[in-house]
KOLKE-471995 format. One record per residue (C-alpha): x, y, z; residue number from 1; residue in three letters. Coordinates in steps of 0.2 Angstrom, whole numbers, plus 5000, padded with zeros to 4 digits. Example, Ala and Ser with C-alpha at 12.3 -4.5 7.8 and 13.67 -1.06 7.14 Angstrom:
! residues 2
[[5062 4978 5039] 1 "Ala"]
[[5068 4995 5036] 2 "Ser"]
This chain:
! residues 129
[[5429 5547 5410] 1 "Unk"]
[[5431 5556 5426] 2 "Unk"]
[[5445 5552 5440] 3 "Unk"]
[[5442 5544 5456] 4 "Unk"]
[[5438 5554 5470] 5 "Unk"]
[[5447 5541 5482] 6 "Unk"]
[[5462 5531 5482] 7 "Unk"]
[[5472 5516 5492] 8 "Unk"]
[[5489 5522 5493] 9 "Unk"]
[[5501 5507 5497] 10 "Unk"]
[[5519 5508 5503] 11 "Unk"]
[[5530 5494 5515] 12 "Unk"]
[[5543 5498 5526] 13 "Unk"]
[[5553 5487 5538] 14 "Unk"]
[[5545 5486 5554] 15 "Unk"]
[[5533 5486 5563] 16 "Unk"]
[[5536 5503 5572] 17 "Unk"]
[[5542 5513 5557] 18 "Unk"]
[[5524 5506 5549] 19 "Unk"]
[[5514 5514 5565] 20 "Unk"]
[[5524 5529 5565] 21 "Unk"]
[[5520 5532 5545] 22 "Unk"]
[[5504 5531 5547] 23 "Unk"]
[[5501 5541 5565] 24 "Unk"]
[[5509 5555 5554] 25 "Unk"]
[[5499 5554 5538] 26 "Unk"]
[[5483 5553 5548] 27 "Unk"]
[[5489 5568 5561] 28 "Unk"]
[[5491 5577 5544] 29 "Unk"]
[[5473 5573 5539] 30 "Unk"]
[[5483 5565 5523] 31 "Unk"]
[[5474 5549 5527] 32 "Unk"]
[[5458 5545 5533] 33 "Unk"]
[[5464 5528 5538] 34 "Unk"]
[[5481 5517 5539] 35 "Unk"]
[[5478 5499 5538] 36 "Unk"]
[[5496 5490 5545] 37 "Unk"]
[[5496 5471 5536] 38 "Unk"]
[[5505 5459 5548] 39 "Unk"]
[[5524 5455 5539] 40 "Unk"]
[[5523 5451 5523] 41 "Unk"]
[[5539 5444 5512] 42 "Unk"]
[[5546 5454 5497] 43 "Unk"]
[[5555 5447 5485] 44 "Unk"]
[[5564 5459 5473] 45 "Unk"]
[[5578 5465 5463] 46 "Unk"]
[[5588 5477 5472] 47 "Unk"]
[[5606 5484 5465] 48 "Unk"]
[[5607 5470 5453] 49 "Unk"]
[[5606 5456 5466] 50 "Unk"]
[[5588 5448 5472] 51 "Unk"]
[[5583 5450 5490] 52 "Unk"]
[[5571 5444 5501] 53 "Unk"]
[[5564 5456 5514] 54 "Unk"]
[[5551 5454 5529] 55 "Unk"]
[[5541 5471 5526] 56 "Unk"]
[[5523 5481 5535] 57 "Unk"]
[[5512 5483 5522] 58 "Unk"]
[[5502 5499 5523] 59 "Unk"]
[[5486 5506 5515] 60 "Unk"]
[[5480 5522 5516] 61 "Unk"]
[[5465 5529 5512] 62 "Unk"]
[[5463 5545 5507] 63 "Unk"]
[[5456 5556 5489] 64 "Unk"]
[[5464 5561 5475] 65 "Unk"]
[[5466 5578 5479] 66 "Unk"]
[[5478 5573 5492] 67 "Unk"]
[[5487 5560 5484] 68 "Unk"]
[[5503 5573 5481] 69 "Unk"]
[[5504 5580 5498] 70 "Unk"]
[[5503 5562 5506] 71 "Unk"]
[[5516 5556 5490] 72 "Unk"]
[[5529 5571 5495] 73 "Unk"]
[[5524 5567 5514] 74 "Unk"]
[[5528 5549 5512] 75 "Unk"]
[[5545 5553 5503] 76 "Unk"]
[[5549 5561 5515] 77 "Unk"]
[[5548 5552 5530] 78 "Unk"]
[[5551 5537 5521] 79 "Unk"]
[[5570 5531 5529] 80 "Unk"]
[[5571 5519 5510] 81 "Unk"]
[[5581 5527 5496] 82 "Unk"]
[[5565 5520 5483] 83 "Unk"]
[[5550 5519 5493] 84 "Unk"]
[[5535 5509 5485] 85 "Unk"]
[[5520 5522 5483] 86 "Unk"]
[[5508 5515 5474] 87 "Unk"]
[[5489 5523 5473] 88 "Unk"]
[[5475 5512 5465] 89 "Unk"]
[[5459 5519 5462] 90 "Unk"]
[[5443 5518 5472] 91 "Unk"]
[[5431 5512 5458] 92 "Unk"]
[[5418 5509 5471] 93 "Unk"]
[[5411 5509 5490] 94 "Unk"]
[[5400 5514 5502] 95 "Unk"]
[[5394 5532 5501] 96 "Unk"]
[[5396 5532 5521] 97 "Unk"]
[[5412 5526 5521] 98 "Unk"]
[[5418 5536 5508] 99 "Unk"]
[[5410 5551 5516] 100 "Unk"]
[[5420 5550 5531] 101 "Unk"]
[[5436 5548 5520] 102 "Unk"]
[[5434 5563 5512] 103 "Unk"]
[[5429 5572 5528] 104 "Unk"]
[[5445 5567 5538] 105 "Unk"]
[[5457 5571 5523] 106 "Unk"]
[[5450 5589 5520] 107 "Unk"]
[[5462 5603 5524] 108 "Unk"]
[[5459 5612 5540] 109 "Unk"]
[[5451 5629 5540] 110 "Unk"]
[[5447 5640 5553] 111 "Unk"]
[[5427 5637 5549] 112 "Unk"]
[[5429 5617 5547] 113 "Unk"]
[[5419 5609 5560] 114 "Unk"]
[[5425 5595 5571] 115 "Unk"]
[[5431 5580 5562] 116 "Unk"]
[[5418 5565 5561] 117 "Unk"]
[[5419 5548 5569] 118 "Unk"]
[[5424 5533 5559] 119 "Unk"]
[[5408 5524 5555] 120 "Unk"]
[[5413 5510 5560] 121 "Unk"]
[[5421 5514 5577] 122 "Unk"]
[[5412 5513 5595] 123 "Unk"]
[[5405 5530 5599] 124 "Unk"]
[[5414 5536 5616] 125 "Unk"]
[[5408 5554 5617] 126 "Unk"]
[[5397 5548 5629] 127 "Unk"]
[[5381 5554 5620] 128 "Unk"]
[[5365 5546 5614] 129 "Unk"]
Protein backbone atom coordinates (compact mmCIF):
# COMPACT_ATOMS: atom_id res chain seq x y z
CA UNK A 1 0.00 0.00 0.00
CA UNK A 2 1.12 3.31 -0.99
CA UNK A 3 1.32 6.52 1.27
CA UNK A 4 -1.07 9.34 0.94
CA UNK A 5 -0.18 12.05 -1.18
CA UNK A 6 -1.99 14.65 1.26
CA UNK A 7 -2.16 15.30 4.69
CA UNK A 8 -4.09 17.51 7.65
CA UNK A 9 -1.52 18.62 9.82
CA UNK A 10 -3.13 19.78 13.13
CA UNK A 11 -1.23 21.86 15.87
CA UNK A 12 -2.96 24.48 18.72
CA UNK A 13 -1.53 27.35 20.00
CA UNK A 14 -2.90 29.92 22.48
CA UNK A 15 -4.45 32.76 20.76
CA UNK A 16 -5.85 33.88 18.24
CA UNK A 17 -3.02 36.00 16.86
CA UNK A 18 -0.23 33.53 17.17
CA UNK A 19 -2.85 31.01 15.25
CA UNK A 20 -3.01 33.61 12.20
CA UNK A 21 0.57 34.33 12.28
CA UNK A 22 1.32 30.39 12.13
CA UNK A 23 -0.59 29.93 9.36
CA UNK A 24 0.20 33.33 7.18
CA UNK A 25 3.79 31.76 7.47
CA UNK A 26 3.22 28.27 6.44
CA UNK A 27 1.25 29.39 3.56
CA UNK A 28 3.79 32.25 2.55
CA UNK A 29 6.20 29.25 2.54
CA UNK A 30 3.96 27.37 0.21
CA UNK A 31 4.25 24.62 3.29
CA UNK A 32 0.37 24.76 3.30
CA UNK A 33 -2.04 25.18 0.84
CA UNK A 34 -4.55 26.12 3.36
CA UNK A 35 -4.86 27.02 7.31
CA UNK A 36 -8.06 26.45 8.71
CA UNK A 37 -8.04 28.62 12.41
CA UNK A 38 -11.03 26.65 14.58
CA UNK A 39 -12.70 29.27 17.05
CA UNK A 40 -11.10 28.30 20.92
CA UNK A 41 -11.29 25.17 21.69
CA UNK A 42 -10.65 23.67 25.59
CA UNK A 43 -7.66 21.25 26.19
CA UNK A 44 -7.54 19.42 28.90
CA UNK A 45 -4.14 17.70 29.48
CA UNK A 46 -1.49 16.55 31.67
CA UNK A 47 1.15 18.79 31.74
CA UNK A 48 4.45 18.58 34.35
CA UNK A 49 2.57 16.09 36.39
CA UNK A 50 -0.31 18.42 37.10
CA UNK A 51 -3.72 18.58 34.79
CA UNK A 52 -4.45 21.65 33.02
CA UNK A 53 -7.13 23.11 31.21
CA UNK A 54 -6.16 25.56 28.43
CA UNK A 55 -8.27 27.75 25.92
CA UNK A 56 -6.31 26.90 22.55
CA UNK A 57 -6.73 27.91 18.23
CA UNK A 58 -6.95 24.81 16.61
CA UNK A 59 -5.18 24.77 13.21
CA UNK A 60 -5.27 22.44 10.03
CA UNK A 61 -3.28 22.70 7.50
CA UNK A 62 -3.27 21.21 4.38
CA UNK A 63 -0.65 20.23 2.49
CA UNK A 64 1.36 16.60 0.86
CA UNK A 65 3.33 14.37 2.21
CA UNK A 66 6.41 15.57 0.65
CA UNK A 67 6.11 18.59 2.67
CA UNK A 68 5.23 17.24 5.82
CA UNK A 69 9.05 17.70 7.23
CA UNK A 70 9.68 21.09 6.21
CA UNK A 71 6.20 22.24 7.47
CA UNK A 72 7.11 19.84 10.84
CA UNK A 73 10.71 21.69 11.24
CA UNK A 74 8.89 25.00 10.15
CA UNK A 75 6.22 24.64 12.73
CA UNK A 76 8.98 23.78 15.55
CA UNK A 77 10.23 26.40 14.96
CA UNK A 78 8.04 29.07 15.29
CA UNK A 79 6.03 27.18 17.61
CA UNK A 80 6.62 29.62 21.10
CA UNK A 81 5.42 25.97 23.20
CA UNK A 82 8.21 23.82 24.65
CA UNK A 83 6.02 20.41 22.99
CA UNK A 84 3.96 21.64 20.22
CA UNK A 85 1.13 19.16 19.14
CA UNK A 86 1.87 18.13 15.30
CA UNK A 87 -0.16 15.87 14.26
CA UNK A 88 -0.61 14.78 10.31
CA UNK A 89 -3.58 12.41 9.35
CA UNK A 90 -3.82 11.14 6.11
CA UNK A 91 -5.92 12.28 3.33
CA UNK A 92 -7.64 8.84 2.33
CA UNK A 93 -9.77 10.70 0.05
CA UNK A 94 -11.23 13.99 -1.87
CA UNK A 95 -11.83 15.82 -4.75
CA UNK A 96 -9.34 15.60 -7.57
CA UNK A 97 -9.88 19.62 -7.99
CA UNK A 98 -9.30 20.36 -4.67
CA UNK A 99 -6.58 18.28 -4.07
CA UNK A 100 -5.07 19.45 -7.36
CA UNK A 101 -4.85 22.85 -6.06
CA UNK A 102 -3.23 21.59 -2.77
CA UNK A 103 -0.63 20.04 -4.40
CA UNK A 104 -0.11 23.13 -6.81
CA UNK A 105 0.32 25.83 -3.88
CA UNK A 106 2.69 23.52 -1.68
CA UNK A 107 5.10 22.73 -4.72
CA UNK A 108 8.47 24.37 -4.23
CA UNK A 109 9.24 27.43 -6.26
CA UNK A 110 11.34 27.24 -9.26
CA UNK A 111 12.30 29.71 -11.69
CA UNK A 112 10.04 27.97 -14.47
CA UNK A 113 6.83 27.28 -12.06
CA UNK A 114 4.04 29.31 -13.40
CA UNK A 115 1.96 31.53 -11.36
CA UNK A 116 0.23 29.91 -8.41
CA UNK A 117 -3.65 28.80 -9.04
CA UNK A 118 -6.67 30.19 -7.29
CA UNK A 119 -8.42 28.22 -4.59
CA UNK A 120 -11.31 26.59 -6.31
CA UNK A 121 -13.49 27.60 -4.09
CA UNK A 122 -12.64 31.37 -3.83
CA UNK A 123 -14.25 34.43 -5.87
CA UNK A 124 -12.18 35.10 -8.94
CA UNK A 125 -10.91 38.94 -8.60
CA UNK A 126 -8.57 38.97 -11.59
CA UNK A 127 -11.05 40.77 -13.25
CA UNK A 128 -11.22 38.20 -16.20
CA UNK A 129 -13.95 36.19 -17.82
Amino acid sequence: MTSPAWLTVLTTTDSEEKARLLARGVVEARLAACVQISAPVISVYRWENAVETTQEWQLLLKTTAERYEELEAHLQEAHDYDTPEIIAIPVVRGSAGYLGWVSAETAPVTSSSPGTSQNPGAPDTSGGS
